[in-house]
Backbone as XML, in Angstrom:
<?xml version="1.0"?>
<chain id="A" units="angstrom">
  <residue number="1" name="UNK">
    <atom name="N" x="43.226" y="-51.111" z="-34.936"/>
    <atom name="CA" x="41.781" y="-51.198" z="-34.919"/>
    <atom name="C" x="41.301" y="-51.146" z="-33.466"/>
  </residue>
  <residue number="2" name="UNK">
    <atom name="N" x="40.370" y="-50.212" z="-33.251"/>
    <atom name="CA" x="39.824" y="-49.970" z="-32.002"/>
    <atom name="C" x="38.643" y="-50.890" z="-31.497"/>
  </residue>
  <residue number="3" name="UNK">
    <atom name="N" x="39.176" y="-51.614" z="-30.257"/>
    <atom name="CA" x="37.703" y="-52.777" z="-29.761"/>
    <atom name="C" x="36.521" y="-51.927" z="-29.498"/>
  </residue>
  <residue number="4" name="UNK">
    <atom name="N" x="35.413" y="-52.530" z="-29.878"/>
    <atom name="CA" x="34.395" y="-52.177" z="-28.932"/>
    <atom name="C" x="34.049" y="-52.967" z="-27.955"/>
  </residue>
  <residue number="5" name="UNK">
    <atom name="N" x="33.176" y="-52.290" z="-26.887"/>
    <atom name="CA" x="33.556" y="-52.316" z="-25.468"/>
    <atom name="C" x="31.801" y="-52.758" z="-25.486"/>
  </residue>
  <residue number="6" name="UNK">
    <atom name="N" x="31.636" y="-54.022" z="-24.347"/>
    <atom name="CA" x="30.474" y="-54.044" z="-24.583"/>
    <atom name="C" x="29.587" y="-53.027" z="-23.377"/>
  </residue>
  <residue number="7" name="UNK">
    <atom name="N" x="28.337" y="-52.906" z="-23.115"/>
    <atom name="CA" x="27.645" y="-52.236" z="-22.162"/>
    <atom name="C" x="28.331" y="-52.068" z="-21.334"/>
  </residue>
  <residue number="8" name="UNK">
    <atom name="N" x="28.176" y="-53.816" z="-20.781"/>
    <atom name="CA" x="28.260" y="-53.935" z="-19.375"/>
    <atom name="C" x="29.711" y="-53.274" z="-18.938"/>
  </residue>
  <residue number="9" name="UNK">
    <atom name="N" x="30.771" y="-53.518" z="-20.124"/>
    <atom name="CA" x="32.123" y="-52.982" z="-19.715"/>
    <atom name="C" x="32.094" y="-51.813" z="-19.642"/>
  </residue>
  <residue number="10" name="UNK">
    <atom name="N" x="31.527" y="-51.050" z="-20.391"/>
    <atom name="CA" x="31.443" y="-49.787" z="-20.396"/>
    <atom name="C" x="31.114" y="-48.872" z="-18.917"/>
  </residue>
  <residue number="11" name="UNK">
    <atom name="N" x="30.135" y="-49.331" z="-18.221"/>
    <atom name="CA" x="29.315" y="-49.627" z="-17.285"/>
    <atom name="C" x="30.673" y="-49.339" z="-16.011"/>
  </residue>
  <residue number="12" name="UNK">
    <atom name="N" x="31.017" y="-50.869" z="-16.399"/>
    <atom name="CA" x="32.013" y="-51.596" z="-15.256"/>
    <atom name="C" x="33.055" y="-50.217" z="-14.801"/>
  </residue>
  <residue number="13" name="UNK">
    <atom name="N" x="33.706" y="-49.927" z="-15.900"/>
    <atom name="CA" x="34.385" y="-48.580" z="-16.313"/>
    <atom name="C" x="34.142" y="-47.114" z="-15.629"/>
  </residue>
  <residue number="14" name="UNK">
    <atom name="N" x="33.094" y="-46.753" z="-15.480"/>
    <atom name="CA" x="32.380" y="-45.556" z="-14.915"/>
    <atom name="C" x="32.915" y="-45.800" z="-13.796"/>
  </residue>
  <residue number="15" name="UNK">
    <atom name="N" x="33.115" y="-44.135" z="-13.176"/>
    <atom name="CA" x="33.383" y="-44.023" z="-11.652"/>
    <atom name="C" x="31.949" y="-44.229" z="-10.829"/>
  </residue>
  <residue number="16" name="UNK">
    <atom name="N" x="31.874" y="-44.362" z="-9.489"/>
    <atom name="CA" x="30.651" y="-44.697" z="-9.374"/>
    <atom name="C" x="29.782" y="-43.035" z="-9.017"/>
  </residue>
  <residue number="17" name="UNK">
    <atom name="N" x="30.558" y="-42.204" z="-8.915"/>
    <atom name="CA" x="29.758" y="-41.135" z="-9.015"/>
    <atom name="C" x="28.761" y="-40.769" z="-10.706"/>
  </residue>
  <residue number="18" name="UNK">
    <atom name="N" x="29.901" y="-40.938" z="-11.408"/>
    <atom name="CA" x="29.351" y="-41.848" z="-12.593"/>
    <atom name="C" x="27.641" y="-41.947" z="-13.081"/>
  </residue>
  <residue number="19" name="UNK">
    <atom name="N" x="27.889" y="-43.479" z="-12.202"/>
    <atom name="CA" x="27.093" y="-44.141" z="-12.293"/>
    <atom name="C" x="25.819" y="-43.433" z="-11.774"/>
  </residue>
  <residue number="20" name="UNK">
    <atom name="N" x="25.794" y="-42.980" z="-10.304"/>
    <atom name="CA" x="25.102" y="-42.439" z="-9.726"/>
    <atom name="C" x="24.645" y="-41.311" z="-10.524"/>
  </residue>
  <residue number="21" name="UNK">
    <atom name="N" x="25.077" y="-40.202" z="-11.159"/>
    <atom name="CA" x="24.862" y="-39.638" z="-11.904"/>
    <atom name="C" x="23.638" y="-39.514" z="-12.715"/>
  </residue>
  <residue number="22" name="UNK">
    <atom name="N" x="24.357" y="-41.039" z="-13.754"/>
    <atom name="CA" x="23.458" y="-41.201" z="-14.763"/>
    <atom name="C" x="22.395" y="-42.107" z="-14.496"/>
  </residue>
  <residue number="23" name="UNK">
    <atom name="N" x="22.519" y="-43.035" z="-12.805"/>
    <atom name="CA" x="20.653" y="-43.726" z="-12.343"/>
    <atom name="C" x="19.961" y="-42.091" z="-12.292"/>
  </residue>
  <residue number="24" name="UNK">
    <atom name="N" x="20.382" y="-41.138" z="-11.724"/>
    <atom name="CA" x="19.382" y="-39.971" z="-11.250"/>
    <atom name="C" x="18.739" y="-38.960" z="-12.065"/>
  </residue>
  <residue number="25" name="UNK">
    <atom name="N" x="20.072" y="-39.224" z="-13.439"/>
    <atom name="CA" x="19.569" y="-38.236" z="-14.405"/>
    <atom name="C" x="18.310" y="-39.283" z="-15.466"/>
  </residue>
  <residue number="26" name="UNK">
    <atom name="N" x="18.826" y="-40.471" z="-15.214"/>
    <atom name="CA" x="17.622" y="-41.410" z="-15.760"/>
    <atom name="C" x="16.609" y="-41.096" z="-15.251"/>
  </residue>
  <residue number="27" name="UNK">
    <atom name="N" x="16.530" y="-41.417" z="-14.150"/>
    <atom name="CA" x="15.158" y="-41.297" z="-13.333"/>
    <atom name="C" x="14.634" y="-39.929" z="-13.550"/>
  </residue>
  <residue number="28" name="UNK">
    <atom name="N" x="15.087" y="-38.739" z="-13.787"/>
    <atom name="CA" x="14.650" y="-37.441" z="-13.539"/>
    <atom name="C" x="13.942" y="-37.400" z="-15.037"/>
  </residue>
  <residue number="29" name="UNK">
    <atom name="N" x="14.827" y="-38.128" z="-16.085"/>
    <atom name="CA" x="14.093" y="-37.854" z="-17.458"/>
    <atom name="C" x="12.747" y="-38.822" z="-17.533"/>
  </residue>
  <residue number="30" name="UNK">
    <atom name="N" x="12.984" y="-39.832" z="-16.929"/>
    <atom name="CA" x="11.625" y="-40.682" z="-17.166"/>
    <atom name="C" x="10.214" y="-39.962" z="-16.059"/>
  </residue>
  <residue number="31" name="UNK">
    <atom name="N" x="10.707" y="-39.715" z="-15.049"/>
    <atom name="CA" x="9.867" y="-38.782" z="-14.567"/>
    <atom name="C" x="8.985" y="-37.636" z="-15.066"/>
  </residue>
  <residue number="32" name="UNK">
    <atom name="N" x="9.966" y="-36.446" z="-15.889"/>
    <atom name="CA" x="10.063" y="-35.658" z="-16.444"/>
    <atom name="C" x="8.545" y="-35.950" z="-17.926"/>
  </residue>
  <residue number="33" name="UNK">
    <atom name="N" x="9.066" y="-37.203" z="-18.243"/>
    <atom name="CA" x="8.744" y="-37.315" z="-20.003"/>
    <atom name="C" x="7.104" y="-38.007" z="-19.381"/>
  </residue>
  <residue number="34" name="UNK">
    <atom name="N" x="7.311" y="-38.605" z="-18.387"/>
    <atom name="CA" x="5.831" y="-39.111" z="-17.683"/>
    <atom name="C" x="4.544" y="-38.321" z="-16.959"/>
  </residue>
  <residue number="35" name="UNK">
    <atom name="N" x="5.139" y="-37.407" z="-16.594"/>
    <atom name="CA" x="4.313" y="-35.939" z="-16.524"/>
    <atom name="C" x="4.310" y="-35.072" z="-17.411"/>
  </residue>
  <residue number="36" name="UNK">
    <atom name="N" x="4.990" y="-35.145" z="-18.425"/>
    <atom name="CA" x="4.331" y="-34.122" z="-19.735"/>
    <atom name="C" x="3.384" y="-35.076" z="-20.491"/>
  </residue>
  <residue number="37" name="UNK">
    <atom name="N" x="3.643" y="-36.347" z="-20.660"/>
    <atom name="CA" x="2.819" y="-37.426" z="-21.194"/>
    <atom name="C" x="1.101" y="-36.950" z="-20.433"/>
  </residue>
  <residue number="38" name="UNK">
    <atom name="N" x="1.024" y="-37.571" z="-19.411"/>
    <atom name="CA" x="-0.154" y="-37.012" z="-18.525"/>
    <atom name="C" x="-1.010" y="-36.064" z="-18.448"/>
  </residue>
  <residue number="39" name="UNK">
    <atom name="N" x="0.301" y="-34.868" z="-18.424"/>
    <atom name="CA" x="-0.446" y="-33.896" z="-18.318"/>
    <atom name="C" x="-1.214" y="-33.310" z="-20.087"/>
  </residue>
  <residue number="40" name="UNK">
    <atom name="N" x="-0.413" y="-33.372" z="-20.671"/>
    <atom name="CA" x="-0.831" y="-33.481" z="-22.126"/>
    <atom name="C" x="-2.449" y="-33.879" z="-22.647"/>
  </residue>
  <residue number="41" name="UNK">
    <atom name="N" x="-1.938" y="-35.338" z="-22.250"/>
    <atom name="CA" x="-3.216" y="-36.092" z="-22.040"/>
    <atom name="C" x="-4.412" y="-35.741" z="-21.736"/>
  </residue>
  <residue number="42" name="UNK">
    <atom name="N" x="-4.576" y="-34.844" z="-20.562"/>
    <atom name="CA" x="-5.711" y="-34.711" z="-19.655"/>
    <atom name="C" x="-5.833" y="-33.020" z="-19.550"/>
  </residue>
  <residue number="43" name="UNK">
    <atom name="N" x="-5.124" y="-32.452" z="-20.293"/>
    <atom name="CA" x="-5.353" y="-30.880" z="-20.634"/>
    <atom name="C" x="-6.043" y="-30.851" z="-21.449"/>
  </residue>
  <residue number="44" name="UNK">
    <atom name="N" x="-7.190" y="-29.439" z="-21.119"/>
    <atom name="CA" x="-8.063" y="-29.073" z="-22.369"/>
    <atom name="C" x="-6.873" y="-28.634" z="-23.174"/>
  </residue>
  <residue number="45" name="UNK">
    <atom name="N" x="-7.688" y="-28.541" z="-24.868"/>
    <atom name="CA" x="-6.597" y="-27.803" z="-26.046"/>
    <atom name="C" x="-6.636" y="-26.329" z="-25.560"/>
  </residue>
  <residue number="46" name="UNK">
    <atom name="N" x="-7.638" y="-25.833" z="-24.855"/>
    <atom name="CA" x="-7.437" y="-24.439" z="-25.151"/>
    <atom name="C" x="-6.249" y="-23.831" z="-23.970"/>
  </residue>
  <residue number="47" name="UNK">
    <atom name="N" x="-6.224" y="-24.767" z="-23.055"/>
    <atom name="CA" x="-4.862" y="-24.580" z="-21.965"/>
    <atom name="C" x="-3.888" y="-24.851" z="-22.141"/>
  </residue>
  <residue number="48" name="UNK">
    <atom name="N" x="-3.121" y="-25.570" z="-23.831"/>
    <atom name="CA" x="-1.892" y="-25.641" z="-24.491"/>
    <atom name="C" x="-1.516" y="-24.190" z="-25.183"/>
  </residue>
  <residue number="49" name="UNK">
    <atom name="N" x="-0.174" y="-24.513" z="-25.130"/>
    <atom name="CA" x="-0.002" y="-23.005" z="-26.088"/>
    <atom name="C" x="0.603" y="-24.051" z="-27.539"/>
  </residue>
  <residue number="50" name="UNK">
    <atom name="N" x="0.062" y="-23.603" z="-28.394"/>
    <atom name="CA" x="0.260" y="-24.396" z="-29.657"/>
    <atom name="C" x="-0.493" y="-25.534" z="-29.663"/>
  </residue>
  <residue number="51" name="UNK">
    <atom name="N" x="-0.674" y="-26.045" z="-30.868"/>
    <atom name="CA" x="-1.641" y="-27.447" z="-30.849"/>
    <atom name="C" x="-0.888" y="-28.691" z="-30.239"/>
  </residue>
  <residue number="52" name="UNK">
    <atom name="N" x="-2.176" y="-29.638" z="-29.895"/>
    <atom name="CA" x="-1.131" y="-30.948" z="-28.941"/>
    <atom name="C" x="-0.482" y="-31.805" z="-29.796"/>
  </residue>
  <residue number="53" name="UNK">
    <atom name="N" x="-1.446" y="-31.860" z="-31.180"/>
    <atom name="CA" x="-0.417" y="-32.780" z="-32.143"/>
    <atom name="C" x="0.972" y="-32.453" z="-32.205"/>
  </residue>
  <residue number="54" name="UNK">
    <atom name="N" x="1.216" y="-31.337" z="-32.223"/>
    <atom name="CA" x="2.668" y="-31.284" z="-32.029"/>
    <atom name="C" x="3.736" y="-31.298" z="-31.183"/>
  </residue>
  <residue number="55" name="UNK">
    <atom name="N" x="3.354" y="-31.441" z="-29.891"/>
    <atom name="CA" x="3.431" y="-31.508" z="-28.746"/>
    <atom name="C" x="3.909" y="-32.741" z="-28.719"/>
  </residue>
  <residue number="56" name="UNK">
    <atom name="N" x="3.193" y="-34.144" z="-28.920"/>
    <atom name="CA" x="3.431" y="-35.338" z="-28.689"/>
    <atom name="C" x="4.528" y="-35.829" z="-29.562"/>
  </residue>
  <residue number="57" name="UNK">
    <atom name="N" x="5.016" y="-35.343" z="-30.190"/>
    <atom name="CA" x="6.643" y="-35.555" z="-31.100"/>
    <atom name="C" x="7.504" y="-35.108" z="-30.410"/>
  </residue>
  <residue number="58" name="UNK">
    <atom name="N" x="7.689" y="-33.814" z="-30.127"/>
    <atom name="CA" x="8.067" y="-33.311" z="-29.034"/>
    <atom name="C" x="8.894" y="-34.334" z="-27.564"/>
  </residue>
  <residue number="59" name="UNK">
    <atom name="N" x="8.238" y="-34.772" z="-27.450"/>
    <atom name="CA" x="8.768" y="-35.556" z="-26.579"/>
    <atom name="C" x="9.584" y="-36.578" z="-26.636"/>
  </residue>
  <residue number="60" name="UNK">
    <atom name="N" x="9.601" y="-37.145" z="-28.008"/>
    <atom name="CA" x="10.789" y="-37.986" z="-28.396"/>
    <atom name="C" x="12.218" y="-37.152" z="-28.293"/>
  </residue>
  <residue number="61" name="UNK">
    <atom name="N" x="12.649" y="-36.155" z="-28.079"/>
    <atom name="CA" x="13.429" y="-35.420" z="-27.966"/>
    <atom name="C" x="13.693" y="-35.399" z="-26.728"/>
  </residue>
  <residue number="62" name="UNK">
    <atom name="N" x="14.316" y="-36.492" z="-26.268"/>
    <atom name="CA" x="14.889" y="-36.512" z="-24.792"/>
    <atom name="C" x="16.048" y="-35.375" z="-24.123"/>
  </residue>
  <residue number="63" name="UNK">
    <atom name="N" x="16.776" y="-34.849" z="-23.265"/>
    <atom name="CA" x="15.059" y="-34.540" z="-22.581"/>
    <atom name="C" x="14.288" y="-33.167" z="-22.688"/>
  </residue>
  <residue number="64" name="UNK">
    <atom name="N" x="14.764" y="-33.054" z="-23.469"/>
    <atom name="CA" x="14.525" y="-31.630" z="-24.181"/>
    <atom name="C" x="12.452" y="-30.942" z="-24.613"/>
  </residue>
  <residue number="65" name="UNK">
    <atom name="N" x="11.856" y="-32.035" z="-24.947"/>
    <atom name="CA" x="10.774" y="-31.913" z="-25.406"/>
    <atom name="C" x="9.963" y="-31.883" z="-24.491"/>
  </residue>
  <residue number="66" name="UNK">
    <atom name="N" x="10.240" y="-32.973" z="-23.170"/>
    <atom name="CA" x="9.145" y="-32.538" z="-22.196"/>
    <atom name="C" x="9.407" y="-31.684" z="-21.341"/>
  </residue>
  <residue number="67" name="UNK">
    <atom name="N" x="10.905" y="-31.379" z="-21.249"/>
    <atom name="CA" x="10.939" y="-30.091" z="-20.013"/>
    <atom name="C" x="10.461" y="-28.689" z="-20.978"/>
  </residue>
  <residue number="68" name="UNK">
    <atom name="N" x="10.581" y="-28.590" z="-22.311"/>
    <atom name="CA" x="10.442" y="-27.606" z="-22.693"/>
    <atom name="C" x="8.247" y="-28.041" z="-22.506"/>
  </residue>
  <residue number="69" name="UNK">
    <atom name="N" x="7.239" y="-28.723" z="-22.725"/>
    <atom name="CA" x="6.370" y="-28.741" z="-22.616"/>
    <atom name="C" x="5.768" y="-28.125" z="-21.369"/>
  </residue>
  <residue number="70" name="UNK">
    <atom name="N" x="6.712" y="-28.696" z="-20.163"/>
    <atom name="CA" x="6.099" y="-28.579" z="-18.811"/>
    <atom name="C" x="6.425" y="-27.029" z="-18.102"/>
  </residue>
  <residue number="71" name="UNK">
    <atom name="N" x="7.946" y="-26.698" z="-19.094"/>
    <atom name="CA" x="7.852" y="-25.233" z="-18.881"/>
    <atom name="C" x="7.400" y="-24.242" z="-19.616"/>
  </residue>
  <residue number="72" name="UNK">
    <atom name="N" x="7.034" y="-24.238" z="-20.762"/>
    <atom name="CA" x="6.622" y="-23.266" z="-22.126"/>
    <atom name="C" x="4.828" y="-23.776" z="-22.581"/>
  </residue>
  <residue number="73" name="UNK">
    <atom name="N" x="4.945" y="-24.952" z="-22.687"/>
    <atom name="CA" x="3.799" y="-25.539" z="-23.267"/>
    <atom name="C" x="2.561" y="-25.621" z="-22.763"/>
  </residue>
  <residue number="74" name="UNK">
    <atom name="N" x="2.256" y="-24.942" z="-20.987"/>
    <atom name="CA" x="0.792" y="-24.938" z="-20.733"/>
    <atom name="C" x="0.568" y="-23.405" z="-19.936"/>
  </residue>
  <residue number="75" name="UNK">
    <atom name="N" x="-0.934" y="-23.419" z="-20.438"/>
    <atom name="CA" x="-1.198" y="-21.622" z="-20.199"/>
    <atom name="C" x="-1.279" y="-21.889" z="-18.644"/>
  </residue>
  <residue number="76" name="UNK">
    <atom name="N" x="-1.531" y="-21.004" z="-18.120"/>
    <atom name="CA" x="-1.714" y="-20.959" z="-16.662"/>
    <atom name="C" x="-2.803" y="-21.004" z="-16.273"/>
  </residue>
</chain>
């Protein structure tokens, strides 16, 4: 039977490039998901391509939903 490992061990475990890694790729997605949030927000509808209701689901799809918003999702 295989242990599970808690977070922090998990954590502990990582090389620290690792680690570094995944603070930057964190930060880049929360960044990322915080400017499509925004910009969303404060765009007319007619400068979306597709409607915004659908847009805002979208983004639960880490990180897939807001980079695809911030690159596909507003007219120019």
């Amino acid at each position: 039977m295989t242990e599970k490992r808690s977070l922090q061990e998990q954590w502990d475990a990582m090389r620290p490039w690792q680690r570094t890694g995944t603070v930057i790729l964190g930060a880049v997605e929360i960044v990322a998901t915080t400017a499509a949030v925004v910009d969303l927000a404060r765009r007319p509808r007619d400068e979306v391509r597709g409607p915004k209701a659908l847009w805002w689901p979208a983004f639960v799809v880490q990180p897939f939903g807001p980079l695809a918003y911030l690159l596909l999702g507003r007219r120019r």
